[in-house]
N, C-alpha and C positions, 0 to 999 in steps of 0.2 A: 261424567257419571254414566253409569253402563246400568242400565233395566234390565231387570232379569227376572220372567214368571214363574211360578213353580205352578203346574199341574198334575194331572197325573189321579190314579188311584191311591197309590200307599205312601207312607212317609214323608208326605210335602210337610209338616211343622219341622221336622229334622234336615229334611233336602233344605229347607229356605235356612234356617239355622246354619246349616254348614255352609251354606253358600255367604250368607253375609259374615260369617267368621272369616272364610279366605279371600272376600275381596275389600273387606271392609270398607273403610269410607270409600273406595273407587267403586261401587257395586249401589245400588236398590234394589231391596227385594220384596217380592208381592207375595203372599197365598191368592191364588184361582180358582175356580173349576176348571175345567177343562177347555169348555168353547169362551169364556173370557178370557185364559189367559192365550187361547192362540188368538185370538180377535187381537188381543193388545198390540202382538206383534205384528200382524197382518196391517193395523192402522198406524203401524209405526210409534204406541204409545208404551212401549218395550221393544228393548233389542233382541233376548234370548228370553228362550222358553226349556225349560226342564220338566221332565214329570217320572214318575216310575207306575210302573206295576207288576203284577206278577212274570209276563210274558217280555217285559222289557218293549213292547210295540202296539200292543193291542190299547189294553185303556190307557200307556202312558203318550201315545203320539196318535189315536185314530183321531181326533177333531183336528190336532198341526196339520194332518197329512189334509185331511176334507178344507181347513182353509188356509194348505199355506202350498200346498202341494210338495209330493213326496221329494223332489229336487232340492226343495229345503229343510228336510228332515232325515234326520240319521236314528237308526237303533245301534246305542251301541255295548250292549250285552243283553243275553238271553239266557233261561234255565240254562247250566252246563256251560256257558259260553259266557269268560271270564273277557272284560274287556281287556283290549291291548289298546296302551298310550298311544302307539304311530296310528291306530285307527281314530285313535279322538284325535291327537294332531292335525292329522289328516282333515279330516271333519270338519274341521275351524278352519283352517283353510280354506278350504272349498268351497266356504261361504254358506256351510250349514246352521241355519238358528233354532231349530228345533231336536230336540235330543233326548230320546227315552232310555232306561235303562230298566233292570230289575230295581227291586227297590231293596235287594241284599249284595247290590254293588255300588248304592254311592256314595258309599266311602271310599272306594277306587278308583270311583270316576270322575266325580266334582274338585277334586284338586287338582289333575292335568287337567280337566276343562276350566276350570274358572282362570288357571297362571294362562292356556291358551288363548282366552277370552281377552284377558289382559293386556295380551302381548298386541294386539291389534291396535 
């Protein structure tokens, strides 16, 4: 079973929604704040952390980044900057667990991230 927090400022009732639609039983999913859910992963009491906000980086990933450091944190869309799947790919790869986006992209980005998450 894969943990997964949602923080962030906007849409975490829908971001956690969508997320346990596409992983279904392989997935748990949490609502947070912001410094409990990167705490969670930092203590290894979650695997992945999500959030959105307006900026896609500011309130969706500033506490990942203060306790998970930026190495393991991706933005991956901002105002005007639609994401691209090889960047989430990417991302999951590399070993990134923390991941912001707008919160009027993730419906475009929680499905290649969660089937990515999966594949691991």
């Amino acid at each position: 079973m894969i943990k997964i927090v949602v923080g962030g400022q906007v849409e975490k009732q829908e971001i956690a929604k969508l997320v346990k639609e596409l992983g279904g039983s392989e997935v748990d999913v949490d609502v947070k704040s912001d410094i409990q859910a990167a705490n969670s992963v930092k203590t290894a009491k979650a695997d992945y952390y999500v959030g959105a906000c307006h900026t896609g980086g500011g309130g969706a990933l500033s506490m990942a980044i203060a306790l998970l450091t930026r190495d393991k944190c991706v933005t991956l869309s901002m105002p005007g900057r639609v994401p691209k799947e090889s960047e989430i790919v990417e991302a999951v790869k590399e070993g990134k667990v923390a991941f912001g986006f707008t919160g009027d992209h993730y419906e475009i980005i929680l499905p290649i991230l969660i089937r990515e998450i999966l594949k691991k």
